[in-house]
Phi, psi and omega in degrees: 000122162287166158351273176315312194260349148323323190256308153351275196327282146359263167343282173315309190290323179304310216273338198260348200256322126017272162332293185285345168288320204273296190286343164254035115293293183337297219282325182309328178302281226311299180301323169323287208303353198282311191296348181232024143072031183237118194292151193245147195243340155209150161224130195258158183247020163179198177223141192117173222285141176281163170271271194229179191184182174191122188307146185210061163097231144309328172291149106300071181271075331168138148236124188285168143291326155224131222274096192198106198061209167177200179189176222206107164274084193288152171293139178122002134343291180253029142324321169302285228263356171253354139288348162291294200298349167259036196032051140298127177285345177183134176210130194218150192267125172346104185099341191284160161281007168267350186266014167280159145321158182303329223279329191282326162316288193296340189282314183309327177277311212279341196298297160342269167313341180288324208259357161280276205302335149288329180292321161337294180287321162325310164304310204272334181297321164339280183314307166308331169296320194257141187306133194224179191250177237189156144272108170221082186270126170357117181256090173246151186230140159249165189281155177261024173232033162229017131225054178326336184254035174245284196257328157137150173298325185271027193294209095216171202220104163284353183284302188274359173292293169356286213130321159299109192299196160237166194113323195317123139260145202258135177236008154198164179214126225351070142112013164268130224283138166232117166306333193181159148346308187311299198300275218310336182267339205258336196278315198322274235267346173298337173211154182296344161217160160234156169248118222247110184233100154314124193259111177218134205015089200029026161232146186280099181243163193227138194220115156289140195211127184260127192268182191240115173282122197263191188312312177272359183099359178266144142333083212241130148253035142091035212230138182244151157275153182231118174245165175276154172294085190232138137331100181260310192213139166235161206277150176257147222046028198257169190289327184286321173300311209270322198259014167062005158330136202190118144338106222139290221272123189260123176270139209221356175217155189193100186053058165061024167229147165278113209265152200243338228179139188280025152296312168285324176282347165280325181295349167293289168309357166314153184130172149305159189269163187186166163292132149294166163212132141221148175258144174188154211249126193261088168065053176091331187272142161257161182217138178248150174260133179224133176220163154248131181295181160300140179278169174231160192286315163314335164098015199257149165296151155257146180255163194234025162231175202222139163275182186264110168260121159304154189229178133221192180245152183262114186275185215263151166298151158276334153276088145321280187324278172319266194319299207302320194277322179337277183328293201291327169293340188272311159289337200290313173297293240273353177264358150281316171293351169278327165270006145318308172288339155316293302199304187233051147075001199246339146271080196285336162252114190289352206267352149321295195265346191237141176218132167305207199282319226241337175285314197297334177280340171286304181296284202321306192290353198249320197275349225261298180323291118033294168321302199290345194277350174274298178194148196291348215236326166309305183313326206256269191308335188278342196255294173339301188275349145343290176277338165307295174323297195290313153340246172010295175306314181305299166291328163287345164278318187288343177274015188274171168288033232231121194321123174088019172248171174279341152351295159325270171280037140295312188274334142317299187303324192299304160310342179249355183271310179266356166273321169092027158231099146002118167254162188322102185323342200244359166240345151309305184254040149280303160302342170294306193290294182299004128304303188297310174302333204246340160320309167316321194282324183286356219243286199296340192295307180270009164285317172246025150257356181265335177258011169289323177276012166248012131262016169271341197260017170226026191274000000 
C-alpha cells in the first residue's frame, strides 16, 4: 500500500466518523423542530450545491456535493429576506422558527447538543460493555534527578532524598500491595506522605517519604517509571519499518549510547530532527539500523514506532451507565478547561488545541489506525472513544455565545422569553452575516494549519 493511500485510508475512517458525529447533532435540531411544530426545509448529508435528494412533504431531504457533515435548515429564511426587502420589523411566516414560542425556539436549538452529549454517553457506555485491555506496567522506578536532560536540571527528588533509588520496585505503599505504575501514579500525589516498602537486589528496604506540595494541592515525589526498550510495534510505510526496525527488537545502543531503560533512549532522542542509528538485539544477534524520522509541523521529530507495554485485561462493568456518565463527565471538563485556557491565554499554542476538518479526520483515522494494526477490537475502542471526544466538543463549541452557533441562538431566544419582545430582523441579520464572516475567517484560519500540516507529514 502507498503512502498516498494509507493516508487517503486515514482520511476516509476520519471523515466518516466525523460525519456521523455531525448528522445526530443535526437530527438532534431536526427532531426537536418537528416535535414543536416548526418546519424543517432541508436536512443535508454534506455541505455545498446538491447532488440528488427526495422531497418529503416541505423536506429536502438532500446529498451534498461534499459529503463531510451536514445541516438541518429550520423554515424562516424567508421571513429575513422578506422583512428586509418590505422594511418590517417582523414577519413571519407559517411553520417558521420565528413564529414559535421563545421557549420552543430554545428547546429546538439547545437540541442539537443535548443529542452530541447523548451520543457521547451512549459511546462511552457502549464501551464500559466491552472487554478491553489496560497499561500495567511494572512499577520499578527511578529518581527524576538521575535524569536532569528528561526532567530539568533543577529537578529534585524526595523519594531519593528517602533513600530510594532508581532499579528499586516498589511492592507496597503503606502496606497495601501495588500492582503496577498505574496504581503507584494514582495513590501518590493524594496524600503528603507514604510509607514505601522497595525491592532492591533481592532484598526488602522500608522508606518514609515526604511528597513536595504543589501549586493545585497534589503532591510530587520525585519519582519516573523505568520500562525496557524493547520495540512493540512500527507503523507501516514508516522510515523506521523501511530501515528494518521488527517487533521484538531490544534496543541496547541509540547515537552511540547505551541504553538500559526507555528512559535512556529518550534521552538520546532530543532535539532537533537528525538521523537516528540504533543497535539492537534480534534473536540473540546485534543488528544496526539507520532512519531519518518524520518531520513534525513544530520541526521537531516524529517517531513512527511504540515500545512494548504490558497491559492487563479488564472485564466489562455491571455499572455501563454510571462509567458511561463518568467517561462522559470526565472529557466534559477537561474541553472546558482547554477552552478556557484559550479564552485566558494560558494556551499559547492554539494549532495544540484546535484543528480544522481535515487535520482532525486525519488524526482520529491515524489513531484508529494504530489500534486496528494491533487488534480489530483495539481499533474499535480508539474510534469510539475518539468520536466521543469530538461529540462532546461539538456540543460544547456550539453552546458558546459566539455568532452562527446554537449559543447565539439561545441566548436570543432567552431574551425574548424573559423581555416578551422578538428581536428585529434586521438585526438577526446583522448577527447571521458577522456569523457567516467570522465561520470564514475560522475556516481559513484553521485551512492553513491543516495545510502546513500536510505538508509536514512527508519532509
Amino acid at each position: 500500500m502507498s503512502y498516498f493511500l494509507a493516508q487517503v485510508i486515514k482520511y476516509l475512517i476520519g471523515i466518516v466518523g466525523i460525519t456521523v458525529v455531525v448528522l445526530i447533532h443535526e437530527l438532534g435540531h431536526f427532531v426537536a423542530a418537528r416535535i414543536c411544530g416548526i418546519d424543517v426545509e432541508v436536512f443535508s448529508f454534506g455541505f455545498g450545491p446538491r447532488l440528488i435528494g427526495k422531497h418529503i412533504g416541505d423536506l429536502d431531504l438532500r446529498l451534498s456535493l461534499f459529503p463531510v457533515g451536514g445541516y438541518c435548515r429550520l423554515k424562516g429564511s424567508d421571513d429575513v429576506r422578506q422583512s428586509l426587502r418590505n422594511e418590517q420589523s417582523l414577519f413571519l411566516e407559517e411553520g417558521s422558527i420565528f413564529a414559535a414560542s421563545p421557549i420552543r425556539r430554545i428547546i429546538t436549538y439547545l437540541a442539537g447538543p443535548v443529542a452530541s452529549f447523548l451520543l457521547a454517553l451512549l459511546i462511552y457506555t457502549i464501551l464500559s460493555l466491552m472487554p478491553y485491555e489496560v497499561l500495567s506496567t511494572e512499577a520499578i522506578v527511578t529518581t527524576v534527578n538521575d535524569y536532569p536532560e528528561l526532567f530539568g536540571p533543577e529537578a529534585t527528588s524526595p523519594a531519593y532524598d528517602a533513600g530510594i533509588r532508581s532499579g528499586d520496585r516498589v511492592l507496597a505503599l503503606n502496606g497495601e500491595t501495588i500492582d503496577d505504575w498505574e496504581a503507584l501514579e494514582t495513590i501518590l500525589p493524594v496524600s503528603p506522605e507514604h510509607l514505601f516498602m522497595v525491592e532492591r537486589n533481592g532484598q526488602s528496604f522500608h522508606y518514609w517519604v515526604e511528597g513536595e506540595k504543589q501549586a493545585d494541592g497534589t503532591y510530587r515525589y520525585g519519582l519516573a517509571v523505568l520500562q525496557e526498550a524493547i520495540v512493540g510495534n512500527v507503523r507501516s510505510l514508516s522510515a523506521e519499518k523501511e530501515a528494518g526496525l521488527k517487533k521484538g527488537d531490544r534496543i541496547i545502543a541509540s547515537q552511540g549510547t547505551v541504553v538500559h531503560n526507555h528512559l535512556d533512549l529518550l534521552s538520546t532522542l532530543r532535539g532537533e530532527l537528525r538521523p537516528v542509528s540504533f543497535m539492537v538485539l534480534r534473536d540473540g544477534e546485534e543488528v544496526q539500523l539507520s532512519f531519518y524520522p518524520r518531520r513534525g509541523d513544530d520541526g521537531k521529530p516524529i517517531f513512527d514506532f511504540s515500545l512494548l507495554a504490558a497491559t492487563k485485561h479488564v472485564k466489562p462493568t455491571s455499572k455501563a451507565l454510571t462509567s458511561g456518565v463518568w467517561q462522559t463527565s470526565k472529557i466534559l471538563h477537561q474541553t472546558l478547561d482547554s477552552i478556557r485556557s484559550l479564552f485566558t491565554g494560558t494556551q499559547k499554542d492554539l494549532r495544540s488545541n484546535v484543528t480544522g476538518v481535515t487535520r482532525s479526520a486525519l488524526l482520529i483515522g491515524d489513531i484508529a489506525a494504530l489500534g486496528f494494526e494491533q487488534e480489530t477490537k483495539q481499533g474499535l475502542h480508539a474510534l469510539l472513544y475518539l468520536l466521543g471526544v469530538v461529540s462532546i466538543s461539538l456540543a460544547v463549541v456550539n453552546l458558546l455565545p459566539l455568532p452562527a452557533f446554537d449559543g447565539i441562538q439561545i441566548m436570543v431566544a432567552f431574551l425574548a422569553l424573559i423581555t416578551g419582545h422578538t428581536i428585529k430582523m434586521r438585526t438577526y441579520y446583522v448577527l447571521q452575516v458577522a456569523g457567516v464572516l467570522f465561520i470564514i475567517v475560522v475556516f481559513i484560519a484553521l485551512a492553513g494549519s491543516d495545510l502546513r500540516y500536510l505538508l509536514s507529514l512527508r519532509r
